[in-house]
Structures are given as structure tokens and as C-alpha cells.
N, C-alpha and C positions, 0 to 999 in steps of 0.2 A: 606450478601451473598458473598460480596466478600472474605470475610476470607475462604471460602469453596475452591476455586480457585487459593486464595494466596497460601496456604498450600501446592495444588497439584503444582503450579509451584514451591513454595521450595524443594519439593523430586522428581521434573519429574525423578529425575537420581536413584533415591532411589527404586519407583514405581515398576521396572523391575525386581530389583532382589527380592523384596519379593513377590511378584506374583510367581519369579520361587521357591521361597523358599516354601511359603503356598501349592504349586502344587506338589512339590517333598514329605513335609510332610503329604499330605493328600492321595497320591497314597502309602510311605512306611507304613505309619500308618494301610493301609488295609493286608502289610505280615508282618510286626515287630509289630500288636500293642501292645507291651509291652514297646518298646523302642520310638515309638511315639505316646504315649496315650493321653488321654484328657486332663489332667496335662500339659505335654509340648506342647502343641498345643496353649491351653489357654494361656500358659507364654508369646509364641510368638505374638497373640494375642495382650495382654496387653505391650511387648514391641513396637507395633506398634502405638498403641493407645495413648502412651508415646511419642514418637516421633511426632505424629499428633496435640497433645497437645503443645507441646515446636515449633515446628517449628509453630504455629497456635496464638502463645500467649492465652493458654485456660489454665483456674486452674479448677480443682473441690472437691469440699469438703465435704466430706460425713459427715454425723451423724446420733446416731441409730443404730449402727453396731451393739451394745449389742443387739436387739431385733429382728435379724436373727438365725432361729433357729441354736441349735447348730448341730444337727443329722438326717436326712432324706432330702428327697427331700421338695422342696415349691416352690409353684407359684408367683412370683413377677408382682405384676399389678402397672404400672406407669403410670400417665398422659403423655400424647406425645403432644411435643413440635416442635418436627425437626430433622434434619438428625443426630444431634451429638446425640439425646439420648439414642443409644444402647453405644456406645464409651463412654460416662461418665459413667455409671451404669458399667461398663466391668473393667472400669479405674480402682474404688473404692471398685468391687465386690472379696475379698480375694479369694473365692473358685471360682472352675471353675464353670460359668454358663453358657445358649446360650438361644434361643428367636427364636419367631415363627415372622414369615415378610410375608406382602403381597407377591404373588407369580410373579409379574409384576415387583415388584421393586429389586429385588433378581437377577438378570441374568447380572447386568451391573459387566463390569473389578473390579476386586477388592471386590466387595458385594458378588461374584459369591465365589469367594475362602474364604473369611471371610467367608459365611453360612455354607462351606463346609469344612472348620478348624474347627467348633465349632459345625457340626453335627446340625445345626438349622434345622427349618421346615420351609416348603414355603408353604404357606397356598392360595388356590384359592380361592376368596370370589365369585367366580361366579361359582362355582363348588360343590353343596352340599355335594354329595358325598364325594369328596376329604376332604371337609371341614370335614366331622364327624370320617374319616380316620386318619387324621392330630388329631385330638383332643383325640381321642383314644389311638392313638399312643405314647401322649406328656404325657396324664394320666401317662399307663402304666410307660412309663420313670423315671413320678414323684415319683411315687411309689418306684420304683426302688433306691432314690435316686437321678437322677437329680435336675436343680433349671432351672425356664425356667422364661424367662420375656416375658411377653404380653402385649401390648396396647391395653384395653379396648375401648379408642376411636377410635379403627380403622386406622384413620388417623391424620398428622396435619394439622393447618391453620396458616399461618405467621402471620395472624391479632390477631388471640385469645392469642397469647404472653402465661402469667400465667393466663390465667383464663381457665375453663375448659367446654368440650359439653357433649352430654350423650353419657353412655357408652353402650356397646355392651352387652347386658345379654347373648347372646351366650357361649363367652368366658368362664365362668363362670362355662360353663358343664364339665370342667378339673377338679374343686374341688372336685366337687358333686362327679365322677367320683374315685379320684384319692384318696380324705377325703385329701389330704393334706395342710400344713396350707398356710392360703395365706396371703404373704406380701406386703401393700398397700404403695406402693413407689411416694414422693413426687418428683418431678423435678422443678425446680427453676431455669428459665433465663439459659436454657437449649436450646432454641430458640434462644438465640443472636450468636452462636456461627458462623453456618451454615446458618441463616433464621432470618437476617437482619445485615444493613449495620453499625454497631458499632465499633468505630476503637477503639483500643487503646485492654489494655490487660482484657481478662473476665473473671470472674469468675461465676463458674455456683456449682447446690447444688443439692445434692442428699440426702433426707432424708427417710431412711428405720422407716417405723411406726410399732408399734406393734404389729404382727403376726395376726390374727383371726384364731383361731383354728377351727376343724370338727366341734366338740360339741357346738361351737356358732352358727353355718350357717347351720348346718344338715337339720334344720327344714325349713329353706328357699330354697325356689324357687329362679332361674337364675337373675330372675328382683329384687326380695329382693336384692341380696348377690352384685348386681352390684350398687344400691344404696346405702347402707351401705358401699361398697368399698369407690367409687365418693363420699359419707358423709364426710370420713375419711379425703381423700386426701385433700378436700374443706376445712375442716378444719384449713387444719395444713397450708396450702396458706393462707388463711386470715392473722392466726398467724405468720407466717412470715411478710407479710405486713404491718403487725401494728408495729412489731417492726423494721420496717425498714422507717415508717413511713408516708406509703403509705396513708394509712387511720385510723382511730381511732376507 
């Protein structure tokens, strides 16, 4: 946790001007959007994230990229680990994407302009309405096109590190919704970054799984499609830990 801190005292000087910077592109973005579109928003985006990595000592290294669709919108469902795992996933993500966040957690310096750079949704979980608003909304998009990342679990826990809790079959109603394909994102020591006290430089993993198209999950219900996801993701953690030697 102190690297979360260390980070912010390397850029306290830095802090300032991209806040004016994310705030000036997000208000010209609403009369020029051609000249400030999703595209260059996202760039600046990921040069931030760049910077937070290097002054943070954080590597990430994705695999899998071939198994992102090539054409349309998709849902990415990742395990959640911690505060860095929208920043890794953004890091390693070539096309522009953006992600639905608790609506509590969304308002603080900096998260506020981020959600609002990358057109996120803030999602009230004590708000039904809102909630099926937000979901409809995120559909539509998919359809359209976008690529949104959602944490099926909700929340994280510093204790659970890589292992995983049950997921949210809610979430789940954007496919149904949207038929689009959903990509079951592994995160790996995605936690150390932010959400524990590991000195020295980290390397965290980001593994894109195989897509699940309409035609496989059509026939399933919310609670299906969110066990089959969690199957997925459970899987490929194990696999990883074995060859890393975790376990056999």
C-alpha cells in the first residue's frame, strides 16, 4: 500500500497539470468532438498510466491479445484484485476501452476526471433503478461498438490476493442484453501494486481468455453465464500457479 502513496508523492508536481489537462479535454471534447475524441482521450489516458507505472516501479504483461475480438463491441469480466486493476487492463488494452465503477468510489481527485476522460458509468449498487439504467445504457454502447470492463466481483479484498469470490450474476444481464461476446480476463498479482506492502519492482499479468460468444451462453441464465465466466478465470489461476510453482 505504500507504493500507492509513494507514486502520488513522485508526481505531487505532475498531479496538477493533468487534472487541468483531463478537465480542459473533457469540456473541448463536448464542442470539437472530432478533434478530442475517444481515441485521443484514451492516448492521454494511457500516457498517464505509463507514467504511474514507471514512477511506481509496476511492469505488466499481457497475453491473449490474439483472442480479442477483432470487430464490434465485447464485455471484458476480470477478477478484481485492487486499485491498480482498471490501470493495468487500460495499460495493455490497444483499442480504446472504459469500465463501469462503483458510484461511491468514482468522485475522488483524479478517478473523477479519469471516469470522465473515458465516458465510464458509475453505477449505484443501492440504487436499483439506476442500476438497470446503467446496464441498459452500457448494452446499448456494446452494441454500438464499445468494449466496457466490469468486475463481476463487485468488490476487492487485500486478503483474497489471486484467489477468487462469487461473482455477481447481475452483471451478466449486458450480454444477454447486448448478444455481445464476453471476454473472461485473468488478473495476476494485480493486488501487489496498490494493496500490499511489496517493495522492490512488480510485475503484474493480464491474461485475455478466449471470447464466449452469444451462441454459447444464449441459452443460459445470469447465474449460468457468471459460473462459467468464474470457471474460466479459476482455471487459468490455477494454471498459472502451477507453473509458477505454487502448487502441483
Amino acid at each position: 500500500m505504500w507504493r500507492y502513496y509513494y507514486t502520488i508523492v513522485r508526481n505531487i508536481f505532475r498531479i496538477p497539470e493533468a487534472i487541468k489537462t483531463m478537465n480542459d479535454m473533457i469540456g473541448l471534447s463536448k464542442s470539437r468532438p472530432d478533434e478530442y475524441n475517444e481515441e485521443i482521450k484514451y492516448r492521454y489516458v494511457q500516457y498517464i498510466t505509463d507514467v504511474l507505472q514507471k514512477s511506481g516501479h509496476i511492469k505488466t504483461e499481457v497475453y491473449g491479445e490474439e483472442n480479442l475480438p477483432k470487430d464490434g463491441g465485447y464485455m471484458m469480466y476480470p477478477n478484481h484484485q485492487g486499485k491498480y486493476d482498471v490501470y493495468g487492463i487500460i495499460s495493455v488494452h490497444k483499442q480504446p476501452c472504459t469500465f463501469v465503477m462503483d458510484i461511491e468510489k468514482s468522485n475522488s481527485i483524479f478517478i473523477n476526471q479519469l471516469v470522465d476522460m473515458l465516458d465510464a458509468k458509475r453505477l449505484d449498487k443501492k440504487n436499483n433503478r439506476q442500476a438497470m439504467k446503467i446496464i441498459n445504457q452500457v448494452a446499448k454502447e456494446v452494441e454500438k461498438g464499445r468494449k466496457y470492463i466490469l468486475f463481476p466481483e463487485g468488490i476487492y479484498d487485500n486478503k483474497k490476493k489471486n484467489n477468487l469470490i462469487d461473482f455477481k450474476a447481475g452483471c451478466f444481464k449486458i450480454c444477454l442484453k447486448s448478444k455481445a461476446p464476453i471476454v473472461p480476463v485473468v488478473l495476476i498479482d494485480s493486488y501487489k501494486p496498490y494493496n500490499s506492502w511489496e517493495r522492490g519492482e512488480i510485475t503484474t499479468y493480464v491474461y485475455y481468455l478466449k471470447p464466449i460468444l452469444f451462441d454459447e451462453y444464449k441459452d443460459m441464465n445470469t447465474q449460468q453465464i457468471a459460473e462459467l465466466v468464474k470457471g474460466r478465470i479459476a482455471n487459468k489461476i490455477k494454471e498459472e500457479n502451477r507453473k509458477a510453482g505454487y502448487m502441483k
